[in-house]
LUMDRENNU-896968 format. One record per residue (C-alpha): x, z, y; residue in one letter. Coordinates in steps of 0.1 Angstrom, whole numbers, plus 5000, padded with zeros to 4 digits. Last residue first. Layout:
// LUMDRENNU-896968
XZYA
...
//
This chain:
// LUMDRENNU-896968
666195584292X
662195534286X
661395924290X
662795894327X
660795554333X
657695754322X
658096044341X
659495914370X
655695684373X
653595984366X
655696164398X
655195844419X
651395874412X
651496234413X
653496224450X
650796004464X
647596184453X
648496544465X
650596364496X
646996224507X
646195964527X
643695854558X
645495964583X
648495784565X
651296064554X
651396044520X
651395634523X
654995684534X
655795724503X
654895394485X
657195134486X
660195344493X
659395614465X
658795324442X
661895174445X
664095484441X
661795544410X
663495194398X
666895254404X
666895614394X
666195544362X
669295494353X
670095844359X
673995874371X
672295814406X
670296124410X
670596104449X
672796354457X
672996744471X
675096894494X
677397194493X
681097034494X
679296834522X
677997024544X
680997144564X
682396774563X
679096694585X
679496914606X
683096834613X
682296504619X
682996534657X
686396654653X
687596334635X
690596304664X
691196684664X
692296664628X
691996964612X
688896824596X
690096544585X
693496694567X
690796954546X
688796614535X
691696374526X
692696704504X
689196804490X
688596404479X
685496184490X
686296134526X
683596124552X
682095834570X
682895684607X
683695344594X
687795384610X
687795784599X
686395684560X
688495414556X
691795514570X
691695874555X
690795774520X
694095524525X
696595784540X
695096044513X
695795844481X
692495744462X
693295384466X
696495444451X
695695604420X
693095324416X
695695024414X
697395264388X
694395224367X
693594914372X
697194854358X
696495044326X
692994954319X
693794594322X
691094504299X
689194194311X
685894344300X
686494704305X
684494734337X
685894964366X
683795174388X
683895264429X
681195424442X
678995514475X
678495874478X
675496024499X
674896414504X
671296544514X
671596914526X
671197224506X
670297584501X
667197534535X
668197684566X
665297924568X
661497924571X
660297604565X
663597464561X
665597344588X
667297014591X
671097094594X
672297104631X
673196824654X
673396784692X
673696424705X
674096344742X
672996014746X
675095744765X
674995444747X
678595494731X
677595824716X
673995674701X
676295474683X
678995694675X
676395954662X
674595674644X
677495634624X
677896024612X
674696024597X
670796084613X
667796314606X
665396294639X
664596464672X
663296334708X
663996004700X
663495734732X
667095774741X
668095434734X
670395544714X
667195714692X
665295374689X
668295224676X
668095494651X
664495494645X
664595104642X
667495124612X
665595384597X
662095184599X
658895294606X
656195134594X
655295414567X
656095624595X
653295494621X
654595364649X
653895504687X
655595814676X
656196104650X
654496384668X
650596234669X
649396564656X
648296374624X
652296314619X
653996594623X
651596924614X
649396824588X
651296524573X
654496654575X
653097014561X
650896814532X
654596654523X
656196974524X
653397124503X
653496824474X
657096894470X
656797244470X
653697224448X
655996964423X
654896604425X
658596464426X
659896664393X
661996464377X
664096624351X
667796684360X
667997034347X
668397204379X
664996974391X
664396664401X
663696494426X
664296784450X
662897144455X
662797414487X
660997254514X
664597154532X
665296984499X
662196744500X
662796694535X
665796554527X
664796354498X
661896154511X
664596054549X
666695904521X
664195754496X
662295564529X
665395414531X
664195034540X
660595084532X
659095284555X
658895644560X
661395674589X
659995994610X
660896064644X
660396354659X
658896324698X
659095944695X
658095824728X
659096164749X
656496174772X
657296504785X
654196644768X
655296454736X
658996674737X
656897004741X
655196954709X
658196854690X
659497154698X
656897354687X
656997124653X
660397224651X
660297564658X
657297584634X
659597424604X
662197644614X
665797674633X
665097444658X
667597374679X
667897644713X
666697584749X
663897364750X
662297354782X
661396954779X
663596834806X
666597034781X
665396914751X
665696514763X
668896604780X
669896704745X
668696464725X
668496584684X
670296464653X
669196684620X
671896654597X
672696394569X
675596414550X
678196074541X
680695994515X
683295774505X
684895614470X
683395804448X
684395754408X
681195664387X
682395684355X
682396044348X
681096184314X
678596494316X
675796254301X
676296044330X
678696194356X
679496034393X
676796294412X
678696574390X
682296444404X
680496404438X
679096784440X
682296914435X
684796724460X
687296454443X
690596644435X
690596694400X
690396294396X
693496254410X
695596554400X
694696464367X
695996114374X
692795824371X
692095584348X
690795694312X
689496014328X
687295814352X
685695604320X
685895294316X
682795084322X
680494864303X
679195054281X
675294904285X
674795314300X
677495284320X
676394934339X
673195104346X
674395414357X
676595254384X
675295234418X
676195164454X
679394904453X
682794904447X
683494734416X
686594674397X
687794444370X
684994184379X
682494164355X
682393764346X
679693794307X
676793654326X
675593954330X
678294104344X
678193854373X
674793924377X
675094264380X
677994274406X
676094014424X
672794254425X
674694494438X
676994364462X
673794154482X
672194314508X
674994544510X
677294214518X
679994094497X
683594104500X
685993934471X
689494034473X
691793944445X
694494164436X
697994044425X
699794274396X
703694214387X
705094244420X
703994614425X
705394774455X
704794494477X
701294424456X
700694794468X
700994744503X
699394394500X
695994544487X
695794774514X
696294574543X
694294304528X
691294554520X
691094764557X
690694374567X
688194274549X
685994584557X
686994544597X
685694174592X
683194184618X
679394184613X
678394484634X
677694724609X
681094634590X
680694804557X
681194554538X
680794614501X
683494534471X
684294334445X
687894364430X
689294104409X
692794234393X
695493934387X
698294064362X
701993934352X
703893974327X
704893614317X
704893454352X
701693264364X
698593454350X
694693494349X
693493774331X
690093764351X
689393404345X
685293474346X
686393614383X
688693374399X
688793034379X
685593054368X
683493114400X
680492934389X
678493284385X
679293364425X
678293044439X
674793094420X
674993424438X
675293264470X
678093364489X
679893624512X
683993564514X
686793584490X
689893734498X
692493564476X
696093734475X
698893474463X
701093504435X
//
């Protein structure tokens, strides 16, 4: 049976595609199986690296399994989600989905659960704080596929004209450094992506450097705590109405425009991930990372991202997605994907043979925080929608004319009452 890999299309495209993804349990000889997989490209430069990590891997395990053919559907980041959704919706899940989120689809029961798929030795072997990040009511659905840590990325031939010696190892250091940086005419002395694209990233790890999170060790929101509301007065304060954060203001500013901004070498300091290290790495710039400080100490955690792989019981085939999962969670193929997109493994083993690789020694930061990071509270599905408000409005906080006290209640309020509605 032959392997479809299906490109991007239009989500009205995607709900009339019968034959491949409403006919799930499609067949030609008695016995055997076609599995629909949709999954997220992770190309950043618009290549088919995604499509083809997928074909090489699908067709190893259709060789060693001739009963069960897997289609191949890749779909933009823009896009996976909401086609995903719309597809179960519209009563077409896929068998498995590899996309950013999965609460929502959990909590309509549509997905099996880990423990109903994987090996022991499987699903025992994903690192700590991603098993929790993948639970919903202590049950895991949500089974991490790759991760990613964010440290704090800083020039170093930009710190060295400027007299700095050491990274900053404090919130004063920081802003001291970040002082000397704009009297070199650094353009962005620290630069500070408030806007709207993933405003709830660069929200979440100052939040933890200051002490507190979203939500607290219960899981209850708590986004307008004082030590919330303090780091955000401190940004404000001390960052931003000091004119340390750049020509554009951070409720303008971009991640994707900071970074590029930042290989550029016009960044003095900011909180990056392992791909902008390769980037800024193949421009030239001299990157030195550390974990963002706290205000007065390296704060108890750094911000972890996971990206997930789930699998809908619509079609059934529990037992051969199953199997088709064992083997994408084997080493060799954890290793491939995560080393060739410059992201982190999501299991202990992949993770230990990474970083005694010399090859993947420039991540070894980043695998060091991991196992003690924290996530986005993704198995809440309210998450979703707080997510969007933190984007839209947060970077107001730090206007000259606005005021984190006000800002973080209104988004607090707002948690509140979608947390109380799941």
């Amino acid at each position: 049976m032959q392997r479809r890999l299906l490109g991007v299309t239009a989500a009205v495209a995607a709900l009339g595609l019968t034959a491949t993804l409403a006919g799930c349990g499609a067949t030609g000889a008695k016995g055997d199986v076609t599995l629909t997989l949709v999954a997220a490209d992770y190309d950043l430069v618009g290549g088919d690296s995604t499509e083809k990590y997928w074909a090489g891997l699908t067709a190893a395990y259709e060789a060693k399994h001739p009963g069960v053919d897997i289609d191949v559907r890749i779909e933009s980041w823009d896009d996976v989600d909401r086609v995903v959704a719309e597809l179960a919706d519209a009563g077409r899940a896929p068998d498995i989905a590899q996309i950013g989120a999965y609460a929502d689809h959990a909590a309509r029961d549509r997905l099996y659960t880990a423990d109903e798929l994987l090996s022991v030795p499987v699903q025992a072997n994903f690192l700590g704080p991603l098993i929790s990040a993948g639970e919903m009511k202590r049950v895991q659905y949500g089974m991490p596929f790759v991760a990613s840590t964010r440290l704090l990325f800083y020039n170093k031939r930009l710190f060295a004209d400027a007299g700095i010696a050491e990274a900053p190892t404090t919130w004063d250091e920081l802003a001291a450094a970040a002082r000397k940086l704009k009297r070199e005419k650094v353009p962005y002395p620290f630069a500070l992506p408030l806007g709207p694209e993933e405003a709830q990233a660069e929200t979440m790890m100052w939040l933890l450097a200051g002490g507190n999170g979203y939500t607290d060790d219960g899981g209850r929101y708590v986004i307008d705590s004082d030590a919330n509301v303090s780091t955000f007065r401190w940004l404000k304060d001390e960052l931003v109405d000091k004119g340390l954060t750049g020509p554009v203001a951070p409720g303008k500013l971009n991640r994707k425009a900071a970074f590029a901004a930042f290989s550029r070498g016009e960044v003095g300091m900011l909180n990056g991930h392992p791909s902008l290290m390769k980037e800024a790495a193949k421009q030239g710039v001299d990157v030195g990372m550390v974990p963002l400080p706290g205000r007065d100490q390296e704060p108890r955690a750094s911000m972890g991202v996971a990206d997930w792989i789930m699998a809908f019981k619509q079609n059934g085939h529990r037992k051969e997605i199953g199997e088709f999962l064992n083997f994408v969670f084997d080493d060799a193929n954890v290793l491939k994907f995560a080393g060739e997109n410059g992201l982190l493994p999501s299991t202990v083993s992949a993770s230990v043979a990474m970083g005694s690789d010399p090859e993947h020694a420039a991540l070894a930061p980043f695998l060091r925080a991991l196992p003690n990071s924290r996530l986005y509270p993704v198995g809440k599905t309210s998450w979703a929608q707080v997510s969007e408000q933190v984007k839209k409005n947060i970077g107001r906080a730090v206007d000259p004319a606005g005021s984190p006290d006000a800002v973080l209640s209104t988004i607090g309020r707002e948690a509140t009452t979608a947390e109380d509605a799941e």
